[in-house]
TORPA-334701 format. One record per atom (N, C-alpha, C, CB): x, y, z; residue in one letter; atom name. Coordinates in steps of 0.001 Angstrom, whole numbers, plus 500000, padded with zeros to 6 digits. Glycine has a CB too. Example, Ala and Ser with C-alpha at 12.3 -4.5 7.8 and 13.67 -1.06 7.14 Angstrom:
<recs>
       c1       c2       c3   residuo   atomo
   513190   494310   507800         a       N
   512300   495500   507800         a      CA
   513200   496700   507800         a       C
   511308   495527   509046         a      CB
   512850   497750   507080         s       N
   513670   498940   507140         s      CA
   512900   500030   507870         s       C
   514084   499402   505725         s      CB
</recs>
This chain:
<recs>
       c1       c2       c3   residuo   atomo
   191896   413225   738956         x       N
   192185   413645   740313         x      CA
   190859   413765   741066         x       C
   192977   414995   740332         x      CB
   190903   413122   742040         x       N
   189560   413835   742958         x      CA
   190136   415071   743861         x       C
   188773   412557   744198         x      CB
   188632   415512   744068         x       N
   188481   416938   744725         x      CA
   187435   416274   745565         x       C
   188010   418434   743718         x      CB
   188388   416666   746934         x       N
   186944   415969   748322         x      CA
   186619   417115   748973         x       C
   187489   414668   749854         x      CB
   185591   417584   748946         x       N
   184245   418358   749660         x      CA
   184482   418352   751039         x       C
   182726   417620   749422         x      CB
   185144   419023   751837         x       N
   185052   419133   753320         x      CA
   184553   420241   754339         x       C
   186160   418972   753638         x      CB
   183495   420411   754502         x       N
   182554   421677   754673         x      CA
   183059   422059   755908         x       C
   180875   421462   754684         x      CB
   183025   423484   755692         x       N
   183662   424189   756652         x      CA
   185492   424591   756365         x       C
   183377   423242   757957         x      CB
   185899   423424   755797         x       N
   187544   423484   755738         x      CA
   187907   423854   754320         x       C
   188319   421973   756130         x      CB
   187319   422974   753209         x       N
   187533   423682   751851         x      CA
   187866   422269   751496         x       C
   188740   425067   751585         x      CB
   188673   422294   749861         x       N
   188565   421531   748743         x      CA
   189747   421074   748192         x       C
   187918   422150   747852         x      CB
   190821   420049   748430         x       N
   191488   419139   748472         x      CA
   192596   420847   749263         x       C
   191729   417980   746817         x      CB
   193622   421156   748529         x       N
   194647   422394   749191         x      CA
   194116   423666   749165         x       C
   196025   422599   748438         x      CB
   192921   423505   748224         x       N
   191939   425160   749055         x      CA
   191638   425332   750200         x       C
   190522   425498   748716         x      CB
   191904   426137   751468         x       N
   191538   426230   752539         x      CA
   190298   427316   753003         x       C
   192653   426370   753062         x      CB
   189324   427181   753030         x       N
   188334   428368   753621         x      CA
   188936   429102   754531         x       C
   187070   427915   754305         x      CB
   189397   430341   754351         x       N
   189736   431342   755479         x      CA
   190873   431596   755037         x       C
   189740   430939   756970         x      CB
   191955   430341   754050         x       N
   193259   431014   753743         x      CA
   193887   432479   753447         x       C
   193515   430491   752861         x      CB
   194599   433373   753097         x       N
   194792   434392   752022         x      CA
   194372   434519   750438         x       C
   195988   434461   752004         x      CB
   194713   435423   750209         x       N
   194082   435644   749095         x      CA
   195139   435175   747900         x       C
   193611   437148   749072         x      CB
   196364   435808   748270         x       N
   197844   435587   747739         x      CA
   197974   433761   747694         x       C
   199173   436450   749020         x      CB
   197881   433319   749207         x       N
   197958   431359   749334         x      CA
   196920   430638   748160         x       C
   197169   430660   751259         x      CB
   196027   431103   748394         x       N
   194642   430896   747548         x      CA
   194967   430577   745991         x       C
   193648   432368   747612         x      CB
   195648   431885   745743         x       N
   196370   432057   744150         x      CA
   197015   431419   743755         x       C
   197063   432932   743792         x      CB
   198097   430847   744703         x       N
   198964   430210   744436         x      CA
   198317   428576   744445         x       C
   200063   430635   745344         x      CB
   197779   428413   745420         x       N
   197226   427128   745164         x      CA
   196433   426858   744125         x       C
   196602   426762   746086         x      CB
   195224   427988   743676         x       N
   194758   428015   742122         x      CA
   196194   427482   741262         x       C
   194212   429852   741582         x      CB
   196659   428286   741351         x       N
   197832   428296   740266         x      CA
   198352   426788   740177         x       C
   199171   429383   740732         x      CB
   198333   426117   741289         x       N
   198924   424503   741580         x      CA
   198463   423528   741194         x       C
   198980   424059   742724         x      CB
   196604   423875   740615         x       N
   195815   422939   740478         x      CA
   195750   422683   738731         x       C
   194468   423343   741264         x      CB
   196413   424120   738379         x       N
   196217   423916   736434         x      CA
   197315   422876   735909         x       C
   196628   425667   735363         x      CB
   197453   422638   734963         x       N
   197731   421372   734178         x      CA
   198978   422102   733217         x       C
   196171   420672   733212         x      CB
   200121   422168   733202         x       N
   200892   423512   732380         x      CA
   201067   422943   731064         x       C
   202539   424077   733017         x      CB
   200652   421339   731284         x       N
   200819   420678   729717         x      CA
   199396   421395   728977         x       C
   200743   418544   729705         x      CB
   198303   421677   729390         x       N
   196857   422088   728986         x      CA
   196221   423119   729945         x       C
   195908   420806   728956         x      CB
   197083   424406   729399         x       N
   196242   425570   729869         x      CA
   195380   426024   729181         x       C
   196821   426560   730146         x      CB
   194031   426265   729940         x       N
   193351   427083   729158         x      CA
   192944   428380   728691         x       C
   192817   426847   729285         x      CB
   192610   428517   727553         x       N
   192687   430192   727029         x      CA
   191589   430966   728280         x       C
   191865   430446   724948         x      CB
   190815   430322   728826         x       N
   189685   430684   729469         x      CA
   190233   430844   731386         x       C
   188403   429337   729019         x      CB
   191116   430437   731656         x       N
   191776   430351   732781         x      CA
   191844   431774   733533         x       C
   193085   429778   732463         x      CB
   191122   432599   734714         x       N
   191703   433682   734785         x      CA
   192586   433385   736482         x       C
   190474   434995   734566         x      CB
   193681   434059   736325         x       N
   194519   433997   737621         x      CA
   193514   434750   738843         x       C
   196151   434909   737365         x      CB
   194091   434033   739719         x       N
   193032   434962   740849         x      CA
   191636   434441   741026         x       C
   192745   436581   740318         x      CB
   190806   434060   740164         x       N
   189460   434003   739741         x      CA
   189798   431995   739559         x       C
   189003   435283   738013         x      CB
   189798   431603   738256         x       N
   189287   430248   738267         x      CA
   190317   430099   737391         x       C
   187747   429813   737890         x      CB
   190233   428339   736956         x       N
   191343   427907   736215         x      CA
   190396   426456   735527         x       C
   192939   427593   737343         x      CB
   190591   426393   734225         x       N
   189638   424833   733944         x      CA
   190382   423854   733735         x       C
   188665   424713   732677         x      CB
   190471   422575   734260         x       N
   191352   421531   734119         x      CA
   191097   421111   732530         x       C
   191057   420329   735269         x      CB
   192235   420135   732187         x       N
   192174   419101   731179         x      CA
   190772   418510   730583         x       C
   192884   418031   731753         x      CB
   190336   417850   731940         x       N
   188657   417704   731579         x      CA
   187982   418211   731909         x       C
   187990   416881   731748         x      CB
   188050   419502   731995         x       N
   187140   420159   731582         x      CA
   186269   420725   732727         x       C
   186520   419411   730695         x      CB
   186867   420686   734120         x       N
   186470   420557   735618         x      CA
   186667   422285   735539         x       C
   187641   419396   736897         x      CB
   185847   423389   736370         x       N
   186414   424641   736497         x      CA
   186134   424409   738155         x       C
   185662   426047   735544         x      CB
   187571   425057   738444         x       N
   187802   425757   739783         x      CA
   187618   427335   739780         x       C
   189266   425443   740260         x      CB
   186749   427528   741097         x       N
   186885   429125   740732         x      CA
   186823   429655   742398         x       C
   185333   429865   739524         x      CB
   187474   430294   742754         x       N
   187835   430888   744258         x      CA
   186975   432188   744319         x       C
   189624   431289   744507         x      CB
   186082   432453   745385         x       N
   185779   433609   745837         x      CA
   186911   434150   747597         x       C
   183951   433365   745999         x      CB
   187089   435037   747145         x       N
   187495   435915   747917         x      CA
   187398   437288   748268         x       C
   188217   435798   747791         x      CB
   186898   437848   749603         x       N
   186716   438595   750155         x      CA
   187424   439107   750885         x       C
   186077   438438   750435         x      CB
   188198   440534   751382         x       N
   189109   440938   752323         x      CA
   189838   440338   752509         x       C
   188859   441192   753248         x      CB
   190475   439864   751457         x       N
   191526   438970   750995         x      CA
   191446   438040   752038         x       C
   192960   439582   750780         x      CB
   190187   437135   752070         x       N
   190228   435461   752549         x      CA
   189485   434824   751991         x       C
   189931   435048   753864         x      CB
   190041   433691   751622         x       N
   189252   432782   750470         x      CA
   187907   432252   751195         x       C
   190270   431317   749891         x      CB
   186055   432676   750820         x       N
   185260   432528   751146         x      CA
   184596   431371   750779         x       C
   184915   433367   751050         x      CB
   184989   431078   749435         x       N
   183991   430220   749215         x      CA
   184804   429392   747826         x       C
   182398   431092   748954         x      CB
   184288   428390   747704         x       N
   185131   427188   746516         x      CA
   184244   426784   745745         x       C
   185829   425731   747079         x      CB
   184133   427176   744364         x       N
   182756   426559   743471         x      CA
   183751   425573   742164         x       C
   181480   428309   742522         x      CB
   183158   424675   742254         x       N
   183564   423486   741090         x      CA
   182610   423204   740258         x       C
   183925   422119   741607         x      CB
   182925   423771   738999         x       N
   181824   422774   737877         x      CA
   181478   421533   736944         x       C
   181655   423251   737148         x      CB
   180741   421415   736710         x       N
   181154   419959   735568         x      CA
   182244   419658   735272         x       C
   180750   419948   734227         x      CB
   183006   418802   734951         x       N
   183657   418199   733902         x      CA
   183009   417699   733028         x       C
   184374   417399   734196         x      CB
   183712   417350   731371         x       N
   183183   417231   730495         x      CA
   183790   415865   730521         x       C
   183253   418205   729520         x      CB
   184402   415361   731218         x       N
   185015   413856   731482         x      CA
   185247   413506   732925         x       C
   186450   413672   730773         x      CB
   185594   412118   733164         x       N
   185809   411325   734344         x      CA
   187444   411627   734940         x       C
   185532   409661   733899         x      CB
   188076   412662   734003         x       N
   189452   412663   734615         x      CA
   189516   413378   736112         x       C
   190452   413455   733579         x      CB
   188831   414064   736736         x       N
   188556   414397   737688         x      CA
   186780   414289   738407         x       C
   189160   415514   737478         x      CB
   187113   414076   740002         x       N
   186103   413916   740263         x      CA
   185468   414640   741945         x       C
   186140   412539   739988         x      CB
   184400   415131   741862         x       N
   184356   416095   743101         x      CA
   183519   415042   744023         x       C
   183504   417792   742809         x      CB
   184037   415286   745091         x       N
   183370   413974   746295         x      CA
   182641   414577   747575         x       C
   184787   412918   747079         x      CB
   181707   414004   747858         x       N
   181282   414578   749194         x      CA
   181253   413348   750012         x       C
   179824   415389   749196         x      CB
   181803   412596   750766         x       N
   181667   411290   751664         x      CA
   181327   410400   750658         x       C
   180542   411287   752906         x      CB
   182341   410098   749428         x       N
   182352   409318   748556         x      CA
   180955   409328   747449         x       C
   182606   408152   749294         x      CB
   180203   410651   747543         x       N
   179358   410803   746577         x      CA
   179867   411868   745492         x       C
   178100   411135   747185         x      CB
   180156   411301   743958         x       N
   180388   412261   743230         x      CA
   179155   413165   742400         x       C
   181267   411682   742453         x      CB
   179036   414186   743309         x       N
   178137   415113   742855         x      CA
   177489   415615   741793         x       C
   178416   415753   743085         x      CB
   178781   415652   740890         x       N
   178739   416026   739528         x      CA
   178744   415081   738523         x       C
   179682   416778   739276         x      CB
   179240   414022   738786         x       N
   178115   413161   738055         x      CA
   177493   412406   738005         x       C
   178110   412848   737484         x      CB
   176714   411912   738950         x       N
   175508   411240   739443         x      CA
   174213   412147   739015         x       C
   175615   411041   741099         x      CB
   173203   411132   738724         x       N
   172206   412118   738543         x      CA
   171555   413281   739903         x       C
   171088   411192   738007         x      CB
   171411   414709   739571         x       N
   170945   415161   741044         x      CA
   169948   414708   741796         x       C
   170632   416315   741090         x      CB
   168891   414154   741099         x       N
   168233   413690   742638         x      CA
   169178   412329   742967         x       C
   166215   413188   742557         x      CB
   169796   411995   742668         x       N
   170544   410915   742881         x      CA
   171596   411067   744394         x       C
   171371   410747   741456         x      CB
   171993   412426   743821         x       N
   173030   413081   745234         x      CA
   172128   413930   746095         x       C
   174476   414255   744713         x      CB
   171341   414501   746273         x       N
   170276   414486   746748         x      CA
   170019   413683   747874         x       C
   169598   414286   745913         x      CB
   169574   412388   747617         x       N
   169225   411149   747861         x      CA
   170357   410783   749046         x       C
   169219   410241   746467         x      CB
   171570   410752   748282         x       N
   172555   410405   749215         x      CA
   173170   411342   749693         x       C
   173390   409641   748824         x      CB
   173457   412671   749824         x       N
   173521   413411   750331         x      CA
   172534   413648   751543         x       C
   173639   414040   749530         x      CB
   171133   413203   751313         x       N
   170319   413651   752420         x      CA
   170761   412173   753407         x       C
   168407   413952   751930         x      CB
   171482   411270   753064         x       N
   171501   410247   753657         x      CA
   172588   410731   754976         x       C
   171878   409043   752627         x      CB
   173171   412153   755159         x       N
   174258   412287   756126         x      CA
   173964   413709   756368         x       C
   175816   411912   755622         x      CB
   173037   414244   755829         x       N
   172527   416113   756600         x      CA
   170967   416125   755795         x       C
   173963   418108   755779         x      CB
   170656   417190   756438         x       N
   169565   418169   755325         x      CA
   169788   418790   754058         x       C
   169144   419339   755901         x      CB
   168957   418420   753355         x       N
   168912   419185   751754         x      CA
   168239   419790   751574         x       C
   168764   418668   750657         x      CB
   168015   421023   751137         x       N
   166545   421427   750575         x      CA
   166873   422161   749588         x       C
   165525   422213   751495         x      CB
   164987   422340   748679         x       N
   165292   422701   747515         x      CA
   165252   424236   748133         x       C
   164316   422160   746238         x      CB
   166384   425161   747199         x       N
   166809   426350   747137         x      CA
   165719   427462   746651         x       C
   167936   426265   746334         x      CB
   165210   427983   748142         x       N
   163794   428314   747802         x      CA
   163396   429852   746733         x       C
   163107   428475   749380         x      CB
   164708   430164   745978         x       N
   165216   430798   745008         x      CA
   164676   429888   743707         x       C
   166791   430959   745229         x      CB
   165239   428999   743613         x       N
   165744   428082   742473         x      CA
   165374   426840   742226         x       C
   166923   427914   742523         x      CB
   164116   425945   742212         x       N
   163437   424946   742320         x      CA
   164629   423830   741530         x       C
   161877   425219   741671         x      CB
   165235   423830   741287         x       N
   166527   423337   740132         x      CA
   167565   422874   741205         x       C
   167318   424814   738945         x      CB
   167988   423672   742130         x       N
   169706   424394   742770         x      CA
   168908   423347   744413         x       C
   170033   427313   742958         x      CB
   170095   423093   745025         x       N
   169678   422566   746563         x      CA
   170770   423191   747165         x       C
   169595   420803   746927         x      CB
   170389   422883   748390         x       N
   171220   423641   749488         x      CA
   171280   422521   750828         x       C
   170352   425289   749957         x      CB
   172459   422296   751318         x       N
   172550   421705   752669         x      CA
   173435   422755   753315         x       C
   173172   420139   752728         x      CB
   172338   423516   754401         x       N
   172438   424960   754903         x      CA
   173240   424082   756057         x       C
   170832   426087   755291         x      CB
   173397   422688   756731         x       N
   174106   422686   757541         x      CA
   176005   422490   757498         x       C
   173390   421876   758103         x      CB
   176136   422046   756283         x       N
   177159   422550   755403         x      CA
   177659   422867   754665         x       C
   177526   422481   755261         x      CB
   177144   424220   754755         x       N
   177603   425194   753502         x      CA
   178227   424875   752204         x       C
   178497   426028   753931         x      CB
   176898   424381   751884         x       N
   177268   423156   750382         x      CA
   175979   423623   749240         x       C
   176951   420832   750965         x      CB
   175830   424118   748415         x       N
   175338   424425   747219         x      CA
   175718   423820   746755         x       C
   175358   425326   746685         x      CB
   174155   423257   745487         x       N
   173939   422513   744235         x      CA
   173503   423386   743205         x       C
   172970   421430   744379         x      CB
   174009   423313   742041         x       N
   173293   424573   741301         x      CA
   173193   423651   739729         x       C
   174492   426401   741273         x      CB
   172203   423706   739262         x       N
   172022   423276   737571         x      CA
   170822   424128   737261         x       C
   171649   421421   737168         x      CB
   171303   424406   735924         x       N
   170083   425999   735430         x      CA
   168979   425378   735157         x       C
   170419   427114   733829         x      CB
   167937   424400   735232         x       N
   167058   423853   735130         x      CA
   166826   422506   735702         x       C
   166948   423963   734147         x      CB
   165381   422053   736037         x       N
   165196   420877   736682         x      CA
   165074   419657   735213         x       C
   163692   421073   737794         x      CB
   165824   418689   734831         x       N
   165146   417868   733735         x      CA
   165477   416155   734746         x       C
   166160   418140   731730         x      CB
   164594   415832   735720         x       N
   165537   415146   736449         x      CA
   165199   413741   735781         x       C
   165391   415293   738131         x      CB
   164183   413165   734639         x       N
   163804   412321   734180         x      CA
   164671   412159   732451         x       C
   162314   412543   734391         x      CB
   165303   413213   732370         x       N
   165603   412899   731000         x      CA
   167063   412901   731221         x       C
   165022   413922   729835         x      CB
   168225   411916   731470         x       N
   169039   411857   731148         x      CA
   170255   412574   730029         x       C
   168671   411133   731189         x      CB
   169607   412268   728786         x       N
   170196   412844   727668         x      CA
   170233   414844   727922         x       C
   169122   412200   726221         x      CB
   169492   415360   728404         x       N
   169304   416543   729185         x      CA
   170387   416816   730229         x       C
   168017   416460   729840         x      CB
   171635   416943   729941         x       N
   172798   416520   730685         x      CA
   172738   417741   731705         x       C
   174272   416337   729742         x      CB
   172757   419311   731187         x       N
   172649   420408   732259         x      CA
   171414   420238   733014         x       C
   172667   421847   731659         x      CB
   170369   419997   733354         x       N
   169291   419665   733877         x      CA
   169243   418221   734686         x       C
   168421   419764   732840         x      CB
   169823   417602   733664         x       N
   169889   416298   734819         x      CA
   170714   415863   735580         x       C
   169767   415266   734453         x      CB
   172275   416685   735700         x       N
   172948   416969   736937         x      CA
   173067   418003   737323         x       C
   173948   416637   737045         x      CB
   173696   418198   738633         x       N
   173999   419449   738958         x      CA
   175701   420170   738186         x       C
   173950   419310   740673         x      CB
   175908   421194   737433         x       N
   176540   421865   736992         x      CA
   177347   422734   737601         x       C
   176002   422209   736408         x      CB
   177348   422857   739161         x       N
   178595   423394   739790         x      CA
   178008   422916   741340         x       C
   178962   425299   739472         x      CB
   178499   423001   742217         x       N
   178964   422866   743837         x      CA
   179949   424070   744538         x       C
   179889   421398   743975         x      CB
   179241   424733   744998         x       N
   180026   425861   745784         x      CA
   179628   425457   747342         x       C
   179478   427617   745310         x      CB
   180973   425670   748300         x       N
   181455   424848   749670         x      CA
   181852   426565   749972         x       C
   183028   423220   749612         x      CB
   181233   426978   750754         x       N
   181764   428155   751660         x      CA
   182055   428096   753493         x       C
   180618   429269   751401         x      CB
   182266   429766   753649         x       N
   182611   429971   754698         x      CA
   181308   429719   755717         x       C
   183237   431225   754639         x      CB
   181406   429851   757176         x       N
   179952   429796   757986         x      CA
   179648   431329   757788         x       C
   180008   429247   759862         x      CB
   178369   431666   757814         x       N
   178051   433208   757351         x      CA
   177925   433626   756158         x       C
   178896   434045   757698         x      CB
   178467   432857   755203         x       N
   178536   433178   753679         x      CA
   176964   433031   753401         x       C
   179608   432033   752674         x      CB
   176141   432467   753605         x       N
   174567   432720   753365         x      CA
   173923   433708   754312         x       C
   173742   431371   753527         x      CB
   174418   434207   755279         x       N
   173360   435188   756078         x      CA
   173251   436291   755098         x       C
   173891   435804   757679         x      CB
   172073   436817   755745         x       N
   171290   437860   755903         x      CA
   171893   439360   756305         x       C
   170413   437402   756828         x      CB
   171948   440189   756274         x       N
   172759   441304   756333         x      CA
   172313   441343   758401         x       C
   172118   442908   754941         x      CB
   171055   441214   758495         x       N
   170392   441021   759828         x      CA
   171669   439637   761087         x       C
   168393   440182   759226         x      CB
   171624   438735   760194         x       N
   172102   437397   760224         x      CA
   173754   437864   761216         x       C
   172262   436632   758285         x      CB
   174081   438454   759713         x       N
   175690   438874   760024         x      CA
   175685   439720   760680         x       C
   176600   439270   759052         x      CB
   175120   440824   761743         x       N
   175284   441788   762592         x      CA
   174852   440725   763568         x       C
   174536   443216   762406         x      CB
   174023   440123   764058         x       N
   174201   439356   764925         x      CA
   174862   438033   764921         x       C
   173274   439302   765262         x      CB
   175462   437638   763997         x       N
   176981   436862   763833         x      CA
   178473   437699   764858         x       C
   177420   437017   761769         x      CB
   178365   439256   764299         x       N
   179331   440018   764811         x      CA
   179098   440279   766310         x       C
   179418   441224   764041         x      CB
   177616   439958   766445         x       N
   177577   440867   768070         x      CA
   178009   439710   768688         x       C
   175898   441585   768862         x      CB
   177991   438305   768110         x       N
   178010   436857   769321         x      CA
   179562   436632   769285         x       C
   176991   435061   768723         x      CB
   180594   437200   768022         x       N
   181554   436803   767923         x      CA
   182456   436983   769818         x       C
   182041   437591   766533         x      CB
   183514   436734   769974         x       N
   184083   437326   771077         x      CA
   184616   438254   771011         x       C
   184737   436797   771615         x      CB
</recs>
C-alpha cells in the first residue's frame, strides 16, 4: 500500500486536525486483522504486515502530527511527490526532496532533516550515508508530517495565538 505525504493535510485517511476518537478509528482501519501485531497499541500506533509503524500524536484530542517508520519490506510505501523516503538512500531524498522546498540538517541532530516549510521530519539515529549495508544510518527510519505550529517555540505559539482571529 502506499502512504502519500501531504503536508499540512496528513497521510493517506489520517487527517491533521481530525478527532481523536476519527483518528482511532482510522488507526484501527489501517491494521491488517489477518497480521496483528503483539506490539500494536490502540490509540498510539499499529505495525503493518511489513513491518511499516504508524503512530498518531494527539493533543486536545486533535490529531497533531503522523510519524511512519521503516518497513522491513516493499509491501508498503511512504511517498512525498513520488519520492519514497524510506527507502531511498537519505541523502538521496534529501536531494530530491530539496528539489521542491528547503531541507536542512536538524540543528539538534546532524543525522535527522527538517523541511520547516512543510512540516516534514526525517529522523535516522545516526549519519552512515556511505555505507549502505548500515541500513539504520543509511536511511531515514521514520518521517513525522505535522500540524503548522507543531515546531514553535513556546514564544512562537503566543504569538501564533495573538495573530490568530
Amino acid at each position: 500500500m502506499d502512504f502519500d505525504l501531504v503536508p499540512s493535510t496528513g497521510v493517506g485517511p489520517l487527517r491533521i486536525g481530525m478527532g481523536r476518537h476519527a483518528a482511532n478509528t482510522v488507526l484501527d482501519s489501517l491494521r491488517d486483522l489477518s497480521a496483528v501485531s503483539e506490539s500494536d497499541r490502540p490509540g498510539q500506533h499499529i505495525f503493518r504486515p511489513g513491518g511499516l509503524m504508524i503512530n498518531i500524536h494527539c493533543v486536545r484530542d486533535m490529531l497533531e502530527a503522523i510519524e511512519l517508520g521503516r518497513p522491513s519490506s516493499q509491501t508498503d510505501r511512504v511517498l512525498f511527490q513520488g519520492v519514497d523516503v524510506l527507502a531511498l538512500p537519505a541523502r538521496e531524498v534529501v536531494r530530491r526532496v530539496g528539489e521542491f522546498t528547503s531541507i536542512e540538517e536538524d540543528p539538534d541532530d546532524d543525522a535527522s532533516f527538517i523541511a520547516p516549510d512543510l512540516l516534514l521530519s526525517f529522523w535516522r539515529p545516526f549519519a552512515a550515508d556511505e555505507e549502505p549495508e548500515e541500513g539504520q544510518g543509511h536511511y531515514f527510519s521514520s518521517v513525522l508530517l505535522a500540524r503548522p505550529g507543531y515546531y514553535d517555540t513556546p514564544a512562537q505559539a503566543a504569538e501564533r495565538l495573538q495573530q490568530s482571529p
